[in-house]
C-alpha positions as CSV (number, residue, x, y, z in Angstrom):
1,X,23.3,-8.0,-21.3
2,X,19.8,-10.0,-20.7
3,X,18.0,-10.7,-23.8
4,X,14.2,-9.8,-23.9
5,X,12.2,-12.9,-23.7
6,X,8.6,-13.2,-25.2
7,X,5.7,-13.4,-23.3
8,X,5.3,-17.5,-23.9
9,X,8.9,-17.5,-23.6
10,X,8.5,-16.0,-19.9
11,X,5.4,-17.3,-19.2
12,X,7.4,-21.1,-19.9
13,X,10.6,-19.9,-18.3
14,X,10.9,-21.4,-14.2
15,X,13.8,-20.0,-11.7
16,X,14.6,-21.7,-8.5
17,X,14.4,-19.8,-5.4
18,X,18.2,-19.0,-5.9
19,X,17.6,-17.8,-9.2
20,X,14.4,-15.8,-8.1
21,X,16.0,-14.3,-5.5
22,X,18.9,-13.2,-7.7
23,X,16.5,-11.5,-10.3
24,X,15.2,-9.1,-7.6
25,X,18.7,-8.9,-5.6
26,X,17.3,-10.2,-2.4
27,X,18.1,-13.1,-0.2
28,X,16.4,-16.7,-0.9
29,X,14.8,-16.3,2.2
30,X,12.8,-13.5,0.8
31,X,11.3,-14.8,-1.9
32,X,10.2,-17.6,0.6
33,X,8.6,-15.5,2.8
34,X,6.9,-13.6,-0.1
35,X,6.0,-17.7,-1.2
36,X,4.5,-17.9,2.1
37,X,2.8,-14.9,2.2
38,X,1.0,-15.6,-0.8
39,X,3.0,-12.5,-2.5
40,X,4.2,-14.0,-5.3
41,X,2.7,-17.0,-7.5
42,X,4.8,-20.1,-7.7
43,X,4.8,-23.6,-8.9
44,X,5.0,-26.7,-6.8
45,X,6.9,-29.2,-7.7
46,X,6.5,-31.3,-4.7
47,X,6.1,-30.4,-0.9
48,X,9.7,-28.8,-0.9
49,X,10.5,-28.1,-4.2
50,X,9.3,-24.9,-5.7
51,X,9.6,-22.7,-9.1
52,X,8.8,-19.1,-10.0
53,X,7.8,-18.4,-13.5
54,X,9.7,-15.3,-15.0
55,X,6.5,-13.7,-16.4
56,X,5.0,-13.6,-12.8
57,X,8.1,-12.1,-11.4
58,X,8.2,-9.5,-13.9
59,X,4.7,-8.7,-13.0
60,X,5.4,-8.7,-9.6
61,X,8.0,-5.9,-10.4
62,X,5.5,-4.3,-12.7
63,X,2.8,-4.2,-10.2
64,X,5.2,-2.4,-7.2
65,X,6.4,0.6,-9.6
66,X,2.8,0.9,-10.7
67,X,1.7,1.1,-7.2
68,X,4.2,3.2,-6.0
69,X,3.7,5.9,-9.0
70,X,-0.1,5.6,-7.4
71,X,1.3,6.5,-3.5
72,X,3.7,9.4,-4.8
């Protein structure tokens, strides 16, 4: 069972890409792409080494099921 973080918990908490990509059950290239895209906020490291901050990712999550409630 996941434990609930806080929100400074989150907000300190970084995944890789691997570990991003396993939170929302997609491949790493995915959560690239949505890198690229400018989808979902991330932290750079250095020019090939990036992080994901659990609060945004939750927020990203958050944001979809709100919009999609909006569009049904």
């Amino acid at each position: 069972m996941l434990k609930k973080l806080s929100d400074e918990e989150a907000s300190r908490t970084l995944m890789t890409t691997a570990q991003t990509a396993s939170y929302f059950g997609v491949r790493p290239t995915t959560v690239e792409r949505w890198r690229r895209l400018s989808n979902l906020p991330f932290v750079a490291l250095s020019r090939r080494c990036y992080r994901y901050r659990l609060a945004d990712c939750e927020n990203f999550v958050a944001e979809r099921l709100q919009n999609r409630g909006e569009n049904a």
